[in-house]
N, C-alpha and C positions, 0 to 999 in steps of 0.2 A: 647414773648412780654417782653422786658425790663423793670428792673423796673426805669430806667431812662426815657424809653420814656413813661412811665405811670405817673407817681409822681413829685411832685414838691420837689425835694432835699432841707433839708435844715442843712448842716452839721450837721449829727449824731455825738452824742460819742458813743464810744463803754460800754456797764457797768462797772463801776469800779470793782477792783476784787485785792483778796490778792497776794502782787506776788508769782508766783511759781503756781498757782494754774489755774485747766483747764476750762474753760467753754466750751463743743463741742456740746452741746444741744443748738440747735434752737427752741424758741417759734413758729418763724412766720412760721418753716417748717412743725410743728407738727401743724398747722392752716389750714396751705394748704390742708393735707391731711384731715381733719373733714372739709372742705368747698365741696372736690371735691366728699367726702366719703357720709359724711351724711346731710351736711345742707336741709331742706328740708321745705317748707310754714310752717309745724307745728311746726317746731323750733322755727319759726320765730315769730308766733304766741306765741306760749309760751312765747319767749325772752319778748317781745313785753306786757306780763302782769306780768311778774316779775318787770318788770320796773315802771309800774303805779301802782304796788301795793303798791310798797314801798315809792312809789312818793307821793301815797296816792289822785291819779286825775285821769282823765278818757284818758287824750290824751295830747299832747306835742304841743298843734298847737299855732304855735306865738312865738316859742322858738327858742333859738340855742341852739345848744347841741355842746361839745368840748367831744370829747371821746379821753382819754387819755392813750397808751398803746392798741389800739383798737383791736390785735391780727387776729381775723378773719375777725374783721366787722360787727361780727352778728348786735351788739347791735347799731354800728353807720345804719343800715339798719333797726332797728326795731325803732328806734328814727325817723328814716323820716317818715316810715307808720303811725308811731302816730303822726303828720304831725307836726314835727319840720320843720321850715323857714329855719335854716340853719345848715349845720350837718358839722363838722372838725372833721376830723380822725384824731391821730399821733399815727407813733409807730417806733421805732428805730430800730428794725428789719425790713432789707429791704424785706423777705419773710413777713412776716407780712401784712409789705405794698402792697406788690404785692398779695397776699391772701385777704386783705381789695378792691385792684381796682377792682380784677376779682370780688366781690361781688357786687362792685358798678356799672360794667359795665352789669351784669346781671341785674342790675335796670333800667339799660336804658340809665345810667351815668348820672343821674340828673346834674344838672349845680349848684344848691346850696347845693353838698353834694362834699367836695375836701380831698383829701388823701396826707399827710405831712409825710416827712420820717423827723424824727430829736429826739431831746432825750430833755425830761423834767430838764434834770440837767443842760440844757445848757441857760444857763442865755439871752444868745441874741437871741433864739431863742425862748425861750419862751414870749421874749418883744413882741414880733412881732405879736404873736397868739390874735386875736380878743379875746376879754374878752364876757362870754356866759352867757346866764340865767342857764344854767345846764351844770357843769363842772362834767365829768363820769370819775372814776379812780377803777374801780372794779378788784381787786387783780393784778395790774400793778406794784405800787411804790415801794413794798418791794422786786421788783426783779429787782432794778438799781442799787444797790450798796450804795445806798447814801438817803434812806428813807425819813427822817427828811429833808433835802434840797427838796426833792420830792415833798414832802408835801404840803411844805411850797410856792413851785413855780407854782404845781398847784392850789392851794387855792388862788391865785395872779389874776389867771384870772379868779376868778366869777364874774359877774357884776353885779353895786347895786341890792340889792332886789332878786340877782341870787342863784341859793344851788350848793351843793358839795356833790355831793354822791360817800362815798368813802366804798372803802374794802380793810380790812389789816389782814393778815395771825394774829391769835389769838396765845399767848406765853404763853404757856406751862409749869409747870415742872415734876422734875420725870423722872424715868429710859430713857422713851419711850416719851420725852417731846419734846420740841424746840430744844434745842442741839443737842439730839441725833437724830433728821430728817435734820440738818445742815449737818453733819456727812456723813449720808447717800448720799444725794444731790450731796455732792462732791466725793465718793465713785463713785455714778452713772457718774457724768463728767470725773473721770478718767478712767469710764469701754473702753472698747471694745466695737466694733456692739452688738457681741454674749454676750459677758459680761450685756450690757443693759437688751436686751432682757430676758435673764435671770432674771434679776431683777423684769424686769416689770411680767411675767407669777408669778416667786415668790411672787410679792407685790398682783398679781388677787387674785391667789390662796389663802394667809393667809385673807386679807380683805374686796375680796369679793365674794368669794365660802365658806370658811370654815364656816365663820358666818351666813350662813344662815344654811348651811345643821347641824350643831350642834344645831339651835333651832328646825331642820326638817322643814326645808321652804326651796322653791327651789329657787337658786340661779340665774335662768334663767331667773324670772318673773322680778328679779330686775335689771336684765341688761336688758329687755324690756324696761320697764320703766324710765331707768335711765333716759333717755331724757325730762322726765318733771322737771327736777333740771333743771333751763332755758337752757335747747334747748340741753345741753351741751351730750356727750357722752362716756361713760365707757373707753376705752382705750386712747382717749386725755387724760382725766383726769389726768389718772395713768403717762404717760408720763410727761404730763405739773408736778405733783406732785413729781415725782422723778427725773427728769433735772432742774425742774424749780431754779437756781441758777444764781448771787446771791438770798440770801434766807433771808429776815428780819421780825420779828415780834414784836407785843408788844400787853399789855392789855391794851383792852375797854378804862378805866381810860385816859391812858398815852395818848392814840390818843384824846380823848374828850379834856384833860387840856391843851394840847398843839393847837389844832384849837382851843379852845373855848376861851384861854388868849393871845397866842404867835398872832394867825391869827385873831383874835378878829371874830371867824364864833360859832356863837351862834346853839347849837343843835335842831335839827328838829324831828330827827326821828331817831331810833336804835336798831338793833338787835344783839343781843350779844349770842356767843358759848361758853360752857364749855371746848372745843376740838382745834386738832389743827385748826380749821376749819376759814370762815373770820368774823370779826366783820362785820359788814356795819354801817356807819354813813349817817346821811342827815345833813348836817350844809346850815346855811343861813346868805348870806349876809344884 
């Protein structure tokens, strides 16, 4: 199944990126495989209360939801059970896109839920996207190239009275900070298959076997349960977190004063990391 004859094309760019430099890591392939691997009702479940928790509501019904960067789909699929009116996917990886239809098609293929292949930096195509009560950009925008234009284009489409719940990789400093996971990132896009792989069993092993078994906790129970982190699971992670390049970050602050002066979207709701981990904001139109 093509992703041309599933999706409605609508000139992607490709990420911007420094020249000389590789990007060989797919998000939308590393989706494909945690959709055909592990998605499963309880994920979906789960997704599905991560989202009104923070929403701070019991359900989505009467809304349109724009998931931007949608990667697997989960959440534009956990947006319609909580019975959003109308659901728009986009995401500029065409595996992406084709990992978001096969999820849609296993819904039934709703007719008010459409999947968009094109890229948020793209000015005319972002004109075109229906403006929503709830514009979703969960760890997406710092991985175009071009953040701050990101930003600022999806915050473009909430519609009066709409939010913007967003997520931005949290910046770091220090040895082991922001830079030095830049660093890595592109290390990883220049590996090898075998070179990857390597990395990733090395990145399990230091941070997420060692730290349990040094407090003497078993480190199995936590890869059991990873899956209640919404829905998500233990080796996407690690892959999404070592290819995911390009790689942008910034502090809480810097994202609040810029939606909250630049994009005039007034703060709602926020949960803020010490770590490399995401800010989340809620702004409101």
């Amino acid at each position: 199944m093509s992703t041309r004859d599933q999706v409605e094309l609508a000139g992607a760019e490709v990420p911007a990126k420094t020249a000389g430099e590789k990007i060989t890591f797919s998000f939308g392939r590393n989706w494909q495989e945690y959709v055909e691997r592990c998605l499963d009702p309880g994920r979906v479940r789960i997704a599905e209360e991560s989202l009104v928790r923070f929403l701070e509501q019991p359900d989505l019904k009467g809304l349109s939801f724009l998931d931007i960067g949608c990667g697997s789909g989960l959440f534009s699929l956990a947006a319609l059970r909580l019975g959003a009116r109308r659901v728009v996917s986009v995401d500029v990886d065409p595996f992406s896109v084709e990992s978001t239809q096969m999820v849609r098609q296993a819904a039934g293929a709703p007719e008010h839920w459409s999947v968009l292949h094109g890229s948020i930096l793209d000015e005319g195509f972002v004109s075109r996207l229906e403006a929503a009560d709830l514009v979703y950009a969960w760890g997406s925008l710092h991985h175009t190239g071009n953040m701050w234009k990101a930003i600022s284009l999806a915050g473009s489409r909430v519609a009066p009275g709409g939010r913007f719940f967003l997520a931005i990789y949290n910046k770091t400093e220090g040895r082991r900070g922001s830079e030095y996971w830049l660093k890595v990132k592109q290390r990883y896009n220049r590996a090898s298959r075998a070179g990857k792989r390597l990395m990733e069993v090395s990145y399990a092993i230091r941070h997420s076997i060692l730290p349990y078994l040094i407090r003497f906790q078993n480190p199995v129970a936590h890869w059991r349960s990873y899956h209640q982190n919404r829905g998500m699971d233990v080796w996407t992670d690690i892959r999404d977190w070592l290819g995911g390049y390009p790689y942008e970050f910034a502090r809480a602050d810097e994202i609040f004063r810029f939606c909250s002066r630049e994009l005039n979207l007034p703060l709602q709701n926020l949960n803020v990391c010490n770590n490399l981990g995401l800010n989340e904001f809620l702004f409101r139109r």
